[in-house]
C-alpha positions in Angstrom: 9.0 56.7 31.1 10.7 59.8 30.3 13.2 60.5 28.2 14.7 57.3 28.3 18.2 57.0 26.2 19.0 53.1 26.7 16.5 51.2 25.3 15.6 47.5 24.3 12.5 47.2 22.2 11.3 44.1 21.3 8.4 43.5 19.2 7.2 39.9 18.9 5.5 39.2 15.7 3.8 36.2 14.6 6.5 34.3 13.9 9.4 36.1 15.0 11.0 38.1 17.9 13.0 40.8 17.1 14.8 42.7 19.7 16.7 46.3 18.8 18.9 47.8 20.8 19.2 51.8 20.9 21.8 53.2 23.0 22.1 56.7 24.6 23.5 58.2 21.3 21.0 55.9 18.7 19.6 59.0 17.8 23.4 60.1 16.0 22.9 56.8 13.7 20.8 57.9 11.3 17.9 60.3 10.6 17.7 62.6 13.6 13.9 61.8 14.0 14.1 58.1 13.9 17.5 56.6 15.1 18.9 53.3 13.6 19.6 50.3 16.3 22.8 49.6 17.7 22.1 46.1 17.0 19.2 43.7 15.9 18.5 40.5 16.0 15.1 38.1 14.8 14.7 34.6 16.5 11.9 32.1 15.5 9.5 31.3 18.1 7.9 28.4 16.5 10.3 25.8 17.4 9.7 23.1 19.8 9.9 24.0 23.3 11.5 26.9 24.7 14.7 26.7 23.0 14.0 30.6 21.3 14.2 31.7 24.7 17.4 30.5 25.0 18.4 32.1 21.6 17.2 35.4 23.5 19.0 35.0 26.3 21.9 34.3 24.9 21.5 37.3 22.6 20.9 39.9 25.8 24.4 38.8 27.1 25.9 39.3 23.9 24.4 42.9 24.0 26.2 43.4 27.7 23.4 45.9 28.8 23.7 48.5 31.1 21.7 48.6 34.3 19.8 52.0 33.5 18.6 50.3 29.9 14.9 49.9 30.0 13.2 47.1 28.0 10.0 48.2 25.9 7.6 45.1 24.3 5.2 45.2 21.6 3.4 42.0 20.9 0.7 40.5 18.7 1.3 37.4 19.8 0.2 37.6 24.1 1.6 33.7 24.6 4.6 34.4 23.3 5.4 37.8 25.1 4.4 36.0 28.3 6.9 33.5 27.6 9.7 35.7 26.9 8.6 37.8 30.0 8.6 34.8 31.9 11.6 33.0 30.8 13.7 35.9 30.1 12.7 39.4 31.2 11.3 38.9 34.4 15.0 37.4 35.5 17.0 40.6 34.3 17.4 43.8 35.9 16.1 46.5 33.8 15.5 50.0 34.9 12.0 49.8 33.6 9.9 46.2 31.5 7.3 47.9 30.1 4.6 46.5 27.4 3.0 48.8 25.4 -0.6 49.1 24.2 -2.7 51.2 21.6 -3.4 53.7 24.3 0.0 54.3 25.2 0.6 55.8 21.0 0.0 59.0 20.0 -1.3 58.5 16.4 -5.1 58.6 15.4 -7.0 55.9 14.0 -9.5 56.2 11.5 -11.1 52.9 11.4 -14.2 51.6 12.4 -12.8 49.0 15.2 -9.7 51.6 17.0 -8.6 49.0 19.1 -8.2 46.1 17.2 -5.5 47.3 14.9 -2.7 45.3 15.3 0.2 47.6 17.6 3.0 46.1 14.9 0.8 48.3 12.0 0.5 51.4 14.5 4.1 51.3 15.3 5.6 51.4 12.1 2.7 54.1 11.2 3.9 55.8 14.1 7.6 55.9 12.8 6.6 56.6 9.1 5.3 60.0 10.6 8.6 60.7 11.9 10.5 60.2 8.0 7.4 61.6 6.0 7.6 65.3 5.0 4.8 67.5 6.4 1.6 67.4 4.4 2.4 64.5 2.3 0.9 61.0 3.0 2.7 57.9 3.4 2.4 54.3 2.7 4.1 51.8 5.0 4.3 47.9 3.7 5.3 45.4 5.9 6.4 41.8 4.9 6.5 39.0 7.2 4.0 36.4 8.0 1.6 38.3 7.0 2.1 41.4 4.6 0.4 44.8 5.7 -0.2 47.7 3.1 -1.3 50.7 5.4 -1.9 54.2 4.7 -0.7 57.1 6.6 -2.9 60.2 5.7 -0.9 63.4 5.0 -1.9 64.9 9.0 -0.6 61.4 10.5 -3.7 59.7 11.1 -3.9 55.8 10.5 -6.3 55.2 7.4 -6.3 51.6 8.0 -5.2 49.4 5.1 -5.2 45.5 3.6 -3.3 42.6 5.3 -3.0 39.7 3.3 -0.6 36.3 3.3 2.9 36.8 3.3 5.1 35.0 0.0 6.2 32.4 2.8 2.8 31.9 4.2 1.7 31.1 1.1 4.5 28.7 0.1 3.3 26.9 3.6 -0.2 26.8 2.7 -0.1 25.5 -0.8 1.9 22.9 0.8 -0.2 22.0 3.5 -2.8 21.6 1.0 -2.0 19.7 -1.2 -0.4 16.2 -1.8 2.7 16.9 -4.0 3.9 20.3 -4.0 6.8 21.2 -1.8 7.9 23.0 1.4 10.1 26.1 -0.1 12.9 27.9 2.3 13.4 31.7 2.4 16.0 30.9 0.4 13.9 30.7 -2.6 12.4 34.4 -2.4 16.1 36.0 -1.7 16.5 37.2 -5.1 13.9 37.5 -8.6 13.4 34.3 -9.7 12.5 33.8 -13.4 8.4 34.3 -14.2 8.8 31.2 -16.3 9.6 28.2 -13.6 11.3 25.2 -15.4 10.3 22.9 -12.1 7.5 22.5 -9.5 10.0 24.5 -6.7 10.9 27.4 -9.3 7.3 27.4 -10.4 6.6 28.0 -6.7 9.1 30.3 -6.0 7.6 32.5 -9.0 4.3 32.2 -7.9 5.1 33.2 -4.9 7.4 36.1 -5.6 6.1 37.8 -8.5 2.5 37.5 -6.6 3.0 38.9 -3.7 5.3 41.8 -5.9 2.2 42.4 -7.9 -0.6 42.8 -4.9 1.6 45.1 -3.2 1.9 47.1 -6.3 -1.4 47.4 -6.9 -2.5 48.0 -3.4 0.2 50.7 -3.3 -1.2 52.3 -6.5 -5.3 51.7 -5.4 -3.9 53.2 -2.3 -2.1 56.5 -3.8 -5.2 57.4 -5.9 -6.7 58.5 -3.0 -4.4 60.9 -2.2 -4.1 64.6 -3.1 -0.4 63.8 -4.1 1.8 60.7 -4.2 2.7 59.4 -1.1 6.3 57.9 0.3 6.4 54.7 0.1 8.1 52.6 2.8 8.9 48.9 3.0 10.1 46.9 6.2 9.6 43.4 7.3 11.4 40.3 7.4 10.8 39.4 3.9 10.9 42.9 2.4 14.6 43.1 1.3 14.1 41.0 -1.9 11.0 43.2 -2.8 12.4 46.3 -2.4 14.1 47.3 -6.0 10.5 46.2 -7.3 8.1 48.7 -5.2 8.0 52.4 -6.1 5.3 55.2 -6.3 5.5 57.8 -8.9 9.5 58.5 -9.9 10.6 57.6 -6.0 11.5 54.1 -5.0 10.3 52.5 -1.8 12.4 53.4 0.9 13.6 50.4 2.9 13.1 50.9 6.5 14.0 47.0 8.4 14.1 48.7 12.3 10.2 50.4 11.2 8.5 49.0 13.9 11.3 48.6 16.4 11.8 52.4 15.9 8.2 52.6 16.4 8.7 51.3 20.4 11.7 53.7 20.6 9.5 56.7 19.9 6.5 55.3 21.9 8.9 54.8 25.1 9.9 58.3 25.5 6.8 59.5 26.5 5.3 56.3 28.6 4.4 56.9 31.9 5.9 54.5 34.9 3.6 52.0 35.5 
């Protein structure tokens, strides 16, 4: 694919699909290295049946797409991605439905298992390169199901990083666990709750939040000791938005990047050969 200007990327996380929409003139959004979508939208897949795919589908006709827009898919979740190819894509006319891989990504990987990195952490590693200044490192969180603290070494290269429970995952496991304690919405984590909980749900909510603050801070800082200098620091993710005013390196704040990975497809899609 070259040089495509209308594109749908659609990465489809573990719990979510989210679908970005970049137009010929994306690029004039934002940062001229790493255009801003059109529009964006993140649908729940876990529901019973197929009814997300409706979701989708309704969403595409919002969009009103033009013929010549290709559609680009990133996946960690194969079931899923077939479903929404099945149910969805394969009944549209695009000028191209691609999926990517690793292969198809230009960014090297300095881990000890190349190919089983997650394409979500790749992608928005592959973005981060575009927004980082030259020589300087980068570190990429990404809060959703599960929460991802990568590095970016100052020429590019993946370092690898930690991936552990997102705040909402662990709200669901402590109440699958258990007998008493109960099932918290996103809701809870939109804004600082106190440290001191004055009930079981605020207790949670504290637990949760301030928790999954604190290991991302100090993965962050673990992280940036390794570097020659301190590293950006960017945040995306479903759950990041409420985290972001806590999460800084040095005197810079996090920046907060929601369309990391989605950008991520854009930039793999202009160089990915027809297939």
């Amino acid at each position: 694919m070259a040089k495509q200007f209308h594109i749908l990327a659609i990465d489809v996380g573990s719990s979510h699909v989210k679908l970005g929409w970049f137009p010929h003139d994306a690029r004039t959004m934002s940062d001229a290295a790493l255009p801003t979508p059109a529009a964006m939208f993140r649908i729940d897949h876990r529901g019973p049946g197929a009814q997300w795919t409706v979701e989708v589908d309704r969403r595409l006709d919002e969009l009103k797409l033009p013929a010549s827009a290709a559609c680009v898919v990133a996946s960690v979740q194969p079931r899923t991605a077939e479903a929404l190819h099945r149910g969805v894509l394969s009944r549209r006319a695009w000028s191209q439905l691609s999926t990517l891989t690793a292969k198809d990504l230009p960014i090297a990987r300095r881990v000890e298992e190349p190919t089983r990195v997650g394409i979500d952490r790749l992608l928005s590693a592959l973005a981060a390169n575009k927004l980082r200044e030259p020589g300087r490192a980068a570190i990429v969180v990404d809060m959703g199901t599960a929460t991802t603290v990568n590095l970016v070494a100052d020429d590019g290269a993946f370092e690898g990083g930690a991936i552990l429970a997102g705040p909402m995952t662990n709200l669901a496991a402590l109440h699958a666990a258990t007998a008493s304690l109960p099932l918290l919405g996103h809701e809870s984590l939109a804004s600082p709750p106190p440290a001191v909980g004055k009930s079981t749900e605020r207790a949670l909510a504290a637990g949760a939040y301030w928790g999954a603050a604190g290991a991302v801070r100090e993965l962050m800082e673990r992280m940036a000791a390794t570097c020659s200098a301190t590293p950006h620091a960017l945040l995306t993710g479903g759950a990041s938005a409420a985290f972001a005013p806590l999460l800084r390196l040095g005197d810079e704040s996090a920046r907060h990047v929601p369309h990391l990975v989605l950008a991520g497809i854009w930039l793999a899609a202009q160089d990915l050969a027809p297939r």
